[in-house]
TIKE-242158 format. One record per residue (C-alpha): x, y, z. Coordinates in Angstrom, 2 decimals. Example, Ala and Ser with C-alpha at 12.3 -4.5 7.8 and 13.67 -1.06 7.14 Angstrom:
residues 2
R     east    north       up
R    12.30    -4.50     7.80
R    13.67    -1.06     7.14
***
This chain:
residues 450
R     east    north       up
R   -31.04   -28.82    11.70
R   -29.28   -25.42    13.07
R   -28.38   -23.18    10.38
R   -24.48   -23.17    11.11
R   -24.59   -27.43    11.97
R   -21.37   -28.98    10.91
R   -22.92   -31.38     8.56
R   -24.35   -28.78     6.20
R   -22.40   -27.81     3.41
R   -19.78   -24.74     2.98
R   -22.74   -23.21     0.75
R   -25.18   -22.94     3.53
R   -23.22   -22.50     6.30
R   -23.00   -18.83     8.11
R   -20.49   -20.38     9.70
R   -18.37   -20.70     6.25
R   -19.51   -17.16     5.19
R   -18.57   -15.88     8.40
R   -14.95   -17.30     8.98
R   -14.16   -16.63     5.40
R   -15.01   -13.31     5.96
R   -12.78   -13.41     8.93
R    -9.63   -14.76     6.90
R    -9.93   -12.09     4.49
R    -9.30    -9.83     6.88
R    -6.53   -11.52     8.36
R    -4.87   -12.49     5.34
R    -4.95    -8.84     4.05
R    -3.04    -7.74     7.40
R    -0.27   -10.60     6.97
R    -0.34    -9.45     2.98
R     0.05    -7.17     1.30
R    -2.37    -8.33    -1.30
R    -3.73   -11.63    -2.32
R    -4.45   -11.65    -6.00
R    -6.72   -14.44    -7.29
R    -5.44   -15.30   -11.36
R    -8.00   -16.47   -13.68
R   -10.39   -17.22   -10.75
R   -13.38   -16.65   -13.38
R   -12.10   -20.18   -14.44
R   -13.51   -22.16   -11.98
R   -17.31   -21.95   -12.10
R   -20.00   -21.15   -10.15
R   -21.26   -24.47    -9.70
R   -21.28   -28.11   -10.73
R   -18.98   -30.33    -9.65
R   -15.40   -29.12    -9.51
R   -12.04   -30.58    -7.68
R    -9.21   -28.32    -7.96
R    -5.76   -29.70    -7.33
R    -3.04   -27.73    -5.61
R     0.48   -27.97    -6.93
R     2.42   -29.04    -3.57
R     1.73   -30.96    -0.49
R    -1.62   -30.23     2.15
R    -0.65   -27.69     4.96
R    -3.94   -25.54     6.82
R    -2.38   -22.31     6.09
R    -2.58   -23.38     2.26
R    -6.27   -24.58     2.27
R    -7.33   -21.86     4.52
R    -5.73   -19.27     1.74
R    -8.23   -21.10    -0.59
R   -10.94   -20.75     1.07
R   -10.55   -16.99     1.54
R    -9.44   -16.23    -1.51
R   -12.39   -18.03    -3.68
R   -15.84   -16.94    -3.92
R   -17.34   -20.45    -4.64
R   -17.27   -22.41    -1.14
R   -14.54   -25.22    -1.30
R   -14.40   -28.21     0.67
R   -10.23   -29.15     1.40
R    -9.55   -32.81     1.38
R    -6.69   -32.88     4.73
R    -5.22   -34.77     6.72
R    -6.29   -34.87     9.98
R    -2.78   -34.27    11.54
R    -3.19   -30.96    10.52
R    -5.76   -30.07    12.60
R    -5.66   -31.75    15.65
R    -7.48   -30.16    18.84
R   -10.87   -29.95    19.79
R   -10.89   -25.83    18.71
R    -9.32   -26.43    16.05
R   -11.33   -29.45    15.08
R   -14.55   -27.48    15.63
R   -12.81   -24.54    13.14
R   -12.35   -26.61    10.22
R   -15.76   -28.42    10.77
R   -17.14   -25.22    10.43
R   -15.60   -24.54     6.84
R   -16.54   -27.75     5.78
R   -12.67   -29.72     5.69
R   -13.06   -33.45     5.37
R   -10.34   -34.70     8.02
R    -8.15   -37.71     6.21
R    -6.40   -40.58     7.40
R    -5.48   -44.05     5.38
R    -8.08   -46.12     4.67
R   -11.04   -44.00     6.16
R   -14.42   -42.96     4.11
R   -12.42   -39.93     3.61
R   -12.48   -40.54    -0.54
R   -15.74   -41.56     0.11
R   -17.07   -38.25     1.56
R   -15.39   -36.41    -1.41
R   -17.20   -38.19    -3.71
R   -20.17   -37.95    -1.92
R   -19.59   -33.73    -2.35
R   -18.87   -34.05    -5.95
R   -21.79   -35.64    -6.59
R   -24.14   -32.57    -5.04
R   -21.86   -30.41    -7.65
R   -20.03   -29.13    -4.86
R   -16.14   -28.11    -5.36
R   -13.69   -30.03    -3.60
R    -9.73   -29.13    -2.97
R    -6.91   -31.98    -3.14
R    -3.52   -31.21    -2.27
R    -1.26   -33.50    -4.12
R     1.24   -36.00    -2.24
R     5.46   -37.08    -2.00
R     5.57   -39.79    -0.61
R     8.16   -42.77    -1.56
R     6.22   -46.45    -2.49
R    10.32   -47.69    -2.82
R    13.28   -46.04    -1.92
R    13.86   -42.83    -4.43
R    10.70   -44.16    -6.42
R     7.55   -41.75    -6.09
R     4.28   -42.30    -7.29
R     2.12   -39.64    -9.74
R     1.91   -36.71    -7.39
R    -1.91   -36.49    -8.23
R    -2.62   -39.91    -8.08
R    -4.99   -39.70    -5.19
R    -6.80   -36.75    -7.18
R    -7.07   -38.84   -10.27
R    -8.63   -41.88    -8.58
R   -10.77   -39.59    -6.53
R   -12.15   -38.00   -10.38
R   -12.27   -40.88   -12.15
R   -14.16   -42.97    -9.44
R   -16.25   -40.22    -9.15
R   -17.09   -39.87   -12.85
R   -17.85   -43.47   -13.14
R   -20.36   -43.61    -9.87
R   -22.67   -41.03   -12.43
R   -22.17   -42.97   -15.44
R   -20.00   -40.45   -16.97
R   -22.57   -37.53   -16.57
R   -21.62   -35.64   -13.80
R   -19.39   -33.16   -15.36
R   -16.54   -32.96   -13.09
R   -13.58   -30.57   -14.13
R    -9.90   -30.69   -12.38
R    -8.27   -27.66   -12.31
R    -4.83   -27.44   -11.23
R    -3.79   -24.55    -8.81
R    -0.31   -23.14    -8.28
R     0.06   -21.31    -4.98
R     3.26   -18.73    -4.85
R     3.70   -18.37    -0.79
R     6.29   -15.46    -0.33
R     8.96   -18.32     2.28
R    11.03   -16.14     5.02
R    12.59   -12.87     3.96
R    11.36   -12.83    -0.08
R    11.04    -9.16    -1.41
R     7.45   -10.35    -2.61
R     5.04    -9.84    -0.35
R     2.32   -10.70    -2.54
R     0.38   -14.23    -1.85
R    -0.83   -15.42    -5.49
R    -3.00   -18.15    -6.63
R    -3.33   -19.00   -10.50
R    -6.32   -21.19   -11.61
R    -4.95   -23.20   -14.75
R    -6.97   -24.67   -17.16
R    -9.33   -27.83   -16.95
R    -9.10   -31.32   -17.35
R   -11.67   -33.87   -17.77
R   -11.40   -37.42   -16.62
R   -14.47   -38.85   -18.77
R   -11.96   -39.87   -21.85
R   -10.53   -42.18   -19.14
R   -13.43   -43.77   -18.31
R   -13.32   -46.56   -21.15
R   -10.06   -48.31   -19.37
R   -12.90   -48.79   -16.73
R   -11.75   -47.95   -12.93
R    -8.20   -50.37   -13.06
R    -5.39   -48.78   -11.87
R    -4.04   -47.90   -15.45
R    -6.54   -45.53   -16.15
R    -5.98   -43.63   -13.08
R    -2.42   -43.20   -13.54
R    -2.44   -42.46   -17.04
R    -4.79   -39.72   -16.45
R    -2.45   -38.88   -13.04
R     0.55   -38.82   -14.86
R    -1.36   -35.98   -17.49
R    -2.23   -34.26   -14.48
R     1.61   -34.29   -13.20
R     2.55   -32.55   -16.15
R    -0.33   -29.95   -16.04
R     0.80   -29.36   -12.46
R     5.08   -28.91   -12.96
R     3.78   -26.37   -15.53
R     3.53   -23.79   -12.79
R     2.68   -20.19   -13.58
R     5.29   -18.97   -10.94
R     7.96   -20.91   -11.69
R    11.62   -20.01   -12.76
R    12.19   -20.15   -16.59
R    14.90   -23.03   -17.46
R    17.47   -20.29   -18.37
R    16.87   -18.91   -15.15
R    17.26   -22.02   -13.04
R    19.89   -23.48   -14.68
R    21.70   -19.92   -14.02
R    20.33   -19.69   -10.35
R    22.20   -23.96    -9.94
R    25.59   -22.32   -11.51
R    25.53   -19.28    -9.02
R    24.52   -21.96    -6.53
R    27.66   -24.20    -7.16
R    30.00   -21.78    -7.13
R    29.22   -20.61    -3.36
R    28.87   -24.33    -2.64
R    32.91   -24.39    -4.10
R    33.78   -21.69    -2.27
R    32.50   -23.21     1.57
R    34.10   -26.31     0.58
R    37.41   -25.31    -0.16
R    37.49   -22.53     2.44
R    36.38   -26.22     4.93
R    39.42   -27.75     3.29
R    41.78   -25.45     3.84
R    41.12   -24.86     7.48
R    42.21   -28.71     7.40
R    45.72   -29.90     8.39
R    47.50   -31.44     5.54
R    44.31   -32.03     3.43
R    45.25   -32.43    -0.43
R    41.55   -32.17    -1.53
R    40.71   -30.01    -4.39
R    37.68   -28.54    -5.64
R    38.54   -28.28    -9.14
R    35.64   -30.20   -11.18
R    32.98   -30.14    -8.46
R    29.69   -30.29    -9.63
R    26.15   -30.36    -8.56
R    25.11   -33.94    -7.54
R    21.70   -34.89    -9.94
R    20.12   -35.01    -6.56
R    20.28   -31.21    -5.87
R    19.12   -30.79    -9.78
R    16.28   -32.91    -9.75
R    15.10   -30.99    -5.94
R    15.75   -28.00    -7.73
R    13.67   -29.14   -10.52
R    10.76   -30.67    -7.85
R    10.88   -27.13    -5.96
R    10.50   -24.99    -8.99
R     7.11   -27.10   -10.18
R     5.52   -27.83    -6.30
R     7.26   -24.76    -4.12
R     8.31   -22.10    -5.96
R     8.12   -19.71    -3.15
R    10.75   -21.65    -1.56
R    12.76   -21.33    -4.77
R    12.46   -17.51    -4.68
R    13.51   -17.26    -1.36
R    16.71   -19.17    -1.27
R    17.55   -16.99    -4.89
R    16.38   -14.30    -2.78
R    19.46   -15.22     0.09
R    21.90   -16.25    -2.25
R    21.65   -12.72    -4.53
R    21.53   -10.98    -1.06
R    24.93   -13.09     0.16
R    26.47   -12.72    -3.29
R    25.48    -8.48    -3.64
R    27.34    -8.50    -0.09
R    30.34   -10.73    -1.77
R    30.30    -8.52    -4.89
R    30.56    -5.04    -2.53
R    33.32    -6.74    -0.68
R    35.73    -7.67    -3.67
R    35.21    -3.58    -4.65
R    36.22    -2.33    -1.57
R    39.35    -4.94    -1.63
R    40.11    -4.18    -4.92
R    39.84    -0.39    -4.35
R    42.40    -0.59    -1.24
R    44.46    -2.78    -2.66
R    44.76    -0.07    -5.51
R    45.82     2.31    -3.41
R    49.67     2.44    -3.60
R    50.21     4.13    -0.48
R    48.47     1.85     0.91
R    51.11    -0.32     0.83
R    53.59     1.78     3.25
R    53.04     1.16     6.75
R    54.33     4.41     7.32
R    52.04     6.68     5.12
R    49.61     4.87     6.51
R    50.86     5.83    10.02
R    50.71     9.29     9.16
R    47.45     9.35     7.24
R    46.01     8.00    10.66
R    47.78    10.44    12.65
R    46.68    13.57    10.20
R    42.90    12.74    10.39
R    42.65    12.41    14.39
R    45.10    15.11    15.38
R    43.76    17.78    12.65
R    40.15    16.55    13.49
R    40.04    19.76    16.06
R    41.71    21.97    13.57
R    39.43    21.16    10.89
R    36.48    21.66    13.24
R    37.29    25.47    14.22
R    38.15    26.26    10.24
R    34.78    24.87     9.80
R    33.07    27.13    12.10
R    34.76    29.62    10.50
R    34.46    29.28     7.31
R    30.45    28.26     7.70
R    29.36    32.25     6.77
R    31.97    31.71     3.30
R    30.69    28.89     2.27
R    26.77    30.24     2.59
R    27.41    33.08     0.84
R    29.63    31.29    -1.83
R    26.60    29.28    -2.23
R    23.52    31.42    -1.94
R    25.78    33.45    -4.81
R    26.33    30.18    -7.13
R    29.90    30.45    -6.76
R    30.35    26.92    -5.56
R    29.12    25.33    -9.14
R    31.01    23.23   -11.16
R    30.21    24.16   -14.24
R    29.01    27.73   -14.77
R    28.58    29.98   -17.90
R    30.96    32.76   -16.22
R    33.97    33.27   -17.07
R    36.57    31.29   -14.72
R    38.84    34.46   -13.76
R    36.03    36.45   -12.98
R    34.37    33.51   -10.63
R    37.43    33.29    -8.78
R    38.03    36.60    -8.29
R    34.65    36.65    -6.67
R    34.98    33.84    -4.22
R    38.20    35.56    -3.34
R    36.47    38.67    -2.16
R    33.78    37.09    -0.54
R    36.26    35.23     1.57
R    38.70    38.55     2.47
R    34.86    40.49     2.75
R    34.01    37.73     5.91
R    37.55    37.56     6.97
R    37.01    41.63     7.52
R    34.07    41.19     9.17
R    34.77    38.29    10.99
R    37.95    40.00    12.71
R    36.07    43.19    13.34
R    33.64    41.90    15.30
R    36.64    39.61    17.28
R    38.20    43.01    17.73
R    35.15    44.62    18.75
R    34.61    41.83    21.25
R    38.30    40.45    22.49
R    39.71    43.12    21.36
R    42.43    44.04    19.11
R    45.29    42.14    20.19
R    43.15    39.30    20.11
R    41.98    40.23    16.89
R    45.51    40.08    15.40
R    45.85    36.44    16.26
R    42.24    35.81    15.24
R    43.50    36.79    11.79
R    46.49    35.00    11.25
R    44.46    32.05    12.44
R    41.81    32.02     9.43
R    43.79    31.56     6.14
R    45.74    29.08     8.13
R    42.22    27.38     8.73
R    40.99    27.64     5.79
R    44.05    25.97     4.11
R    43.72    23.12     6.52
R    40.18    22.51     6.08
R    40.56    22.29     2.06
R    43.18    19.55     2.53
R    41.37    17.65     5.67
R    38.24    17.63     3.17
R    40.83    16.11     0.64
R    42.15    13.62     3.30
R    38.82    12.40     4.23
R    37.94    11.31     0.89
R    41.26    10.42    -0.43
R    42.75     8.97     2.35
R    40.98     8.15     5.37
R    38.03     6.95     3.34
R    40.06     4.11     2.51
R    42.20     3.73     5.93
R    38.58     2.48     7.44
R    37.35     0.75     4.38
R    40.64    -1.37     4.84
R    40.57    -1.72     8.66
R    36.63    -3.37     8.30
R    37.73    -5.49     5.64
R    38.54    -8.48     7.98
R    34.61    -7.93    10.17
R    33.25    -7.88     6.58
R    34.92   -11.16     5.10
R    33.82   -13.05     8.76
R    30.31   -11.55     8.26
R    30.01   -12.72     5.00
R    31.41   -16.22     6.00
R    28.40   -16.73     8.59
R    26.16   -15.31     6.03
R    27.19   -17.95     3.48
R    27.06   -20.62     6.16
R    23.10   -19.50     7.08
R    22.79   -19.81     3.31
R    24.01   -23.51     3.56
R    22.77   -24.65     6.57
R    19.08   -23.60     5.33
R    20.16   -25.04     1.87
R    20.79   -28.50     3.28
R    17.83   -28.45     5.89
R    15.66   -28.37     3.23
R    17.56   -30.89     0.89
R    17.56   -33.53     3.72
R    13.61   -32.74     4.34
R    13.19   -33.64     0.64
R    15.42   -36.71     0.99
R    13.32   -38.22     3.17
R    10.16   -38.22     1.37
R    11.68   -40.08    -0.69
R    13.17   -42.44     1.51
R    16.98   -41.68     0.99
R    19.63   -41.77     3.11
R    21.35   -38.66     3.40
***
């Protein structure tokens, strides 16, 4: 048999060592990092089938392939990889393709009994509308059947995995993988193989797999489903208000038990996907929280209310815009000697007579120079202007400085306050949209209408 045949195992396959060598180095280019927790867990050999935390996707098993040093075989379905290339890829790593009732189970069994390790994903699907089976249940009977075929002496561990998959535009970039710690099905073995046994011990491996390492802390989800409601008020009474003649209010909405119990499934199988809509709804409610300041700030502003100061204000800051150019350009030699001096601080241990006094005859010292060397130049005549020109200048400047902070500042703050509410609108409709995409993909798993 060839060295890199399909039907060898992972363990001595170049092919295996080859491609996972190959996904490391892709993996590290797409992340940042991916950091293996308690890998030393699962051990170097004997029989070992590690259950992941959400449903089967390739992306996930390949991640576990290249992130372990013990070869893994992943238990798929063979949707996932259809394609002759692709096909031939996954052959290579040693996948065993899954359909119903194939010898799928069969050829996992078949690897646990050679001591190899085996990966299950676990499955969502609905038996009766809104009713879902153990999500490990296919894991369980897979262990215990496997357990039983070698009398109860082959060993086998399960250890659950939790993935954390940074989903869209998370700040992590970080792809971790936490290695929990071990069950053993052998105490189940005495209910014989019946379908009790294997959901007894599935339902104990349910549990061990909504304890995810990554997930949000109950404080912290039940905080993340209040912030989460109150954007969800604020879209639907913005939608009823655009009505005509609608009554509705939204005093006393609340969260359906629906959205809590997704919430709930998401923070135990998907975390990632948790992060990242917390992730969007901090970034749309940071944006929110910046808006109401610079409202609040305008609206402070008494002036603010007189169309005609406002007028003026307007007026001031384009028209004196040239002005307050040239008394910049001449002022620029003051100001660099006021500061190469330290006579622009604040706070200085001089005293304040004395410091003024100073910056007074710096600026009369350039004003002489400056109007010499006009004179020398231009000439004298022009030189006279030149003069009366500077204090003038200088005077403006100080008060356009004062009028771009004070006033104008908040002229444009108040003129993109409209852009910014209709910007954050679309934001929190993105946020909603996404929000209810993934709400209806849950729904039907589970078989309900939506």
């Amino acid at each position: 048999m060839p060295a890199d045949s399909p039907d060898q195992t992972p363990a001595t396959s170049r092919s295996y060592r080859l491609f996972r060598a190959l996904l490391r180095i892709w993996f590290g280019l797409v992340f940042h990092k991916v950091r293996l927790l308690r890998g030393e867990a699962v051990p170097g050999s004997g029989a070992a089938l590690l259950v992941v935390s959400h449903p089967a996707s390739l992306l996930d098993a390949l991640i576990l392939v290249a992130a372990l040093e013990r070869p893994v075989r992943c238990l798929l379905n063979r949707n996932l990889f259809r394609g002759y290339l692709r096909g031939r890829f996954v052959q290579w790593l040693g996948m065993i393709p899954y359909e119903p009732e194939t010898t799928a189970l069969q050829a996992a069994r078949e690897a646990l009994g050679r001591q190899e390790a085996v990966v299950v994903f676990t499955e969502h699907h609905a038996v009766k509308a809104g009713e879902m089976p153990p999500a490990g249940l296919t894991a369980a009977k897979l262990a215990i059947e496997a357990e039983a075929r070698h009398s109860g002496q082959l060993g086998l561990l399960l250890f659950p995995i939790h993935l954390f998959l940074p989903v869209g535009r998370s700040q992590s970039s970080e792809l971790l993988i936490y290695v929990d710690s071990p069950l053993s099905p052998k105490e189940y073995l005495s209910a014989g193989e019946g379908a009790i046994s294997v959901r007894r011990f599935a339902l104990e491996l349910d549990e061990a797999l909504r304890q995810n390492a990554f997930r949000f802390q109950p404080g912290d989800l039940r905080q993340f489903l209040a912030d989460l409601e109150e954007v969800l008020r604020t879209d639907l009474e913005e939608e009823w208000a655009a009505r005509a003649q609608s009554k509705q209010k939204v005093e006393g909405f609340k969260l359906s038990q629906f959205i809590a119990e997704w919430f709930e499934q998401l923070n135990s199988l998907h975390p990632g996907r948790l992060v990242a809509l917390r992730d969007s709804l901090d970034a749309y409610r940071e944006e929110r929280r910046r808006w109401s300041l610079r409202q609040a700030e305008v609206e402070a502003a008494a002036w603010h209310a007189s169309r005609g100061l406002r007028m003026w204000y307007w007026l001031e800051s384009v028209l004196g815009l040239p002005l307050a150019v040239y008394g910049l350009l001449n002022h620029l030699l003051v100001w660099m000697i006021l500061f190469w001096a330290g006579l622009l601080r604040k706070e200085s241990e001089r005293d304040r007579r004395l410091e003024w006094l100073l910056r007074a005859l710096v600026v009369v010292g350039c004003y002489a120079a400056q109007v010499l060397l006009c004179a020398f130049w231009l000439g004298r005549a022009t030189a006279g202007y030149y003069a009366l020109t500077l204090p003038l200048a200088g005077a403006f400047l100080w008060r356009y400085e004062w009028l771009l902070r004070a006033r104008t500042r908040l002229l444009l703050m108040a003129a993109r306050l409209p852009h910014q509410a209709e910007k954050l609108r679309r934001q929190r409709k993105r946020f909603v949209a996404e929000l209810n995409a993934a709400r209806d993909a849950y729904a039907e798993v589970l078989g309900i209408p939506h």
